[in-house]
KEKE-3310 file (N, C-alpha, C; in steps of 0.2 Angstrom, whole numbers, plus 5000, padded with zeros to 4 digits):
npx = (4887:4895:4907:4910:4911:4923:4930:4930:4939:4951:4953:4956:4966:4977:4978:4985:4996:5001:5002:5012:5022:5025:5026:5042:5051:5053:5061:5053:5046:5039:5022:5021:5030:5026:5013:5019:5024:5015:5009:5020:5018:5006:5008:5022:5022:5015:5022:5036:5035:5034:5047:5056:5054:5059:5072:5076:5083:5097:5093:5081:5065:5054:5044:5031:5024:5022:5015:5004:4999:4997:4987:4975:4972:4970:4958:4949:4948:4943:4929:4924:4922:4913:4904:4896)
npy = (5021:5030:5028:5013:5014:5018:5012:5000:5006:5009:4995:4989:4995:4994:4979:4981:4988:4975:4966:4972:4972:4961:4956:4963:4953:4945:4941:4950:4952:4956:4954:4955:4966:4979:4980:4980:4991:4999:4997:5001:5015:5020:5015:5019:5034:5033:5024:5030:5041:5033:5028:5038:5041:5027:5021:5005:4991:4983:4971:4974:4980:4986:4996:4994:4987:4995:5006:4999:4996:5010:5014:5005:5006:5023:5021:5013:5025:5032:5025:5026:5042:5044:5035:5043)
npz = (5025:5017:5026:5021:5008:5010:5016:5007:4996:5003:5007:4994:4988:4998:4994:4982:4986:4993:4982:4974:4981:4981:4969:4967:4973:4963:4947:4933:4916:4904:4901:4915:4918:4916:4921:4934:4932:4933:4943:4953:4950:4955:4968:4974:4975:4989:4998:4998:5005:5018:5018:5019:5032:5038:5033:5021:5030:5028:5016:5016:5015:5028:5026:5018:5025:5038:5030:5025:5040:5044:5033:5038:5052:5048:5043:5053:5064:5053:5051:5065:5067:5057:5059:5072)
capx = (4888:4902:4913:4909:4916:4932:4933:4933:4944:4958:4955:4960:4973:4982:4980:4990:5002:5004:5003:5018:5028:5025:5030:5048:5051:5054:5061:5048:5047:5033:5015:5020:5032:5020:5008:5023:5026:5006:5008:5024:5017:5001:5010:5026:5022:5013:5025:5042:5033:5038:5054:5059:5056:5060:5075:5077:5089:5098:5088:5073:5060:5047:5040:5026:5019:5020:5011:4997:4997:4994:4981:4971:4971:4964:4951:4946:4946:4936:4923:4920:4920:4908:4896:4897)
capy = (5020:5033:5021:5007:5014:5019:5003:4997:5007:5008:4988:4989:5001:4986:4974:4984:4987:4967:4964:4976:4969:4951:4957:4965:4950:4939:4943:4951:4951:4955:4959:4957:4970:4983:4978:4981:4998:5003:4997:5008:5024:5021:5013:5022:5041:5033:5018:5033:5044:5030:5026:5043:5039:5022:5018:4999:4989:4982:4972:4972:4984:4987:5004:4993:4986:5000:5009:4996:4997:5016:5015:5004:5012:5028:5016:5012:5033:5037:5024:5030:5047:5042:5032:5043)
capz = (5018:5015:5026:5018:5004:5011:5018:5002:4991:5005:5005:4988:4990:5003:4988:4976:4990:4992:4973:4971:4983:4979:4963:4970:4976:4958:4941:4930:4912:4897:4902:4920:4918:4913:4927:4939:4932:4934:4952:4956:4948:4961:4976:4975:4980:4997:5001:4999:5014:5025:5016:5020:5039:5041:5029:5020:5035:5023:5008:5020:5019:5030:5025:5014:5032:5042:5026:5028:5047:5046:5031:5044:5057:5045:5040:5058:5064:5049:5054:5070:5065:5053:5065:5077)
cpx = (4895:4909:4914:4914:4922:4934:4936:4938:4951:4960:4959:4966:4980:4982:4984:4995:5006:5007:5009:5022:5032:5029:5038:5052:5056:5055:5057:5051:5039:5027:5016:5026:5031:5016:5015:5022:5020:5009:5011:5023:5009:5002:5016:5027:5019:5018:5034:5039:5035:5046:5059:5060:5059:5065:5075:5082:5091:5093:5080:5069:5053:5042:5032:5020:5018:5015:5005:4995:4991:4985:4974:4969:4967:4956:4946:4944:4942:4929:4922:4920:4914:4902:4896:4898)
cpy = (5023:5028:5017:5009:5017:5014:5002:5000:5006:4999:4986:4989:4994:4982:4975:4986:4980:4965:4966:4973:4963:4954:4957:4959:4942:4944:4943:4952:4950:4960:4960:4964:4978:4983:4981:4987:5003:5002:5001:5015:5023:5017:5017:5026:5040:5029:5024:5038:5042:5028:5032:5043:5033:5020:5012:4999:4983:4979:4971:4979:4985:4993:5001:4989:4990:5007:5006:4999:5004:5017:5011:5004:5021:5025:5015:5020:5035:5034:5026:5037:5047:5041:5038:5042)
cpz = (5016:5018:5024:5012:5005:5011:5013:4997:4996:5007:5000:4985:4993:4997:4985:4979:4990:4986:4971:4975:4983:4973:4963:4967:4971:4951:4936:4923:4908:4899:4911:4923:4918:4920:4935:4940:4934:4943:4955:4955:4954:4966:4981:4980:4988:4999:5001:5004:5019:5025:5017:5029:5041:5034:5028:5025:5030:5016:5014:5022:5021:5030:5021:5022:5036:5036:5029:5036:5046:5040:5036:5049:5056:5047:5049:5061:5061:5051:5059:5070:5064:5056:5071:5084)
residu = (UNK:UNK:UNK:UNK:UNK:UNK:UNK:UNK:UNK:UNK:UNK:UNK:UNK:UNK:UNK:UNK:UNK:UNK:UNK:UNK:UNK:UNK:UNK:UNK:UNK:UNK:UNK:UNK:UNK:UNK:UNK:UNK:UNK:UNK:UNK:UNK:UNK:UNK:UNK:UNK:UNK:UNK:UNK:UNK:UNK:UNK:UNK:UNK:UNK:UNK:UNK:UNK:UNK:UNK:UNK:UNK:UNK:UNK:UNK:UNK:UNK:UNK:UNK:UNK:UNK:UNK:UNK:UNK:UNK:UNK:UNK:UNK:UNK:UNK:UNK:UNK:UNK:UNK:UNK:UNK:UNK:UNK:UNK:UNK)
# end
């Protein structure tokens, strides 16, 4: 049960990762520019952890899929933790 719900928050979690980067990606403006700002105040402080190891190569960065990667990889560890 307790992994279940990890699962699903750090499911989530990856949505609002994607959501925000999709966002990036296009010129925003109005209510989506608000929803942008929500998503960088809770995507940001985890996505600049990697940004600090793995700089943007030029406009290209992949610090939001080596995020994902790692949260995955928790999510797998804790369920087996969990189940023992």
């Amino acid at each position: 049960m307790i992994a279940s719900i990890i699962f699903q928050v750090v499911q989530f979690y990856i949505w609002l990762i994607i959501a925000y980067v999709l966002m990036s990606w296009f010129p925003i403006s109005g209510v989506f520019l608000e929803i942008h700002r929500v998503l960088s105040s809770i995507v940001e402080p985890y996505l600049n952890i990697f940004r600090r190891i793995i700089p943007p190569m030029g406009a290209l960065d992949i610090s939001p899929i080596v995020a994902i990667l790692v949260l995955q990889v928790l999510t797998q560890i804790i369920a087996q933790v969990l189940r023992f």
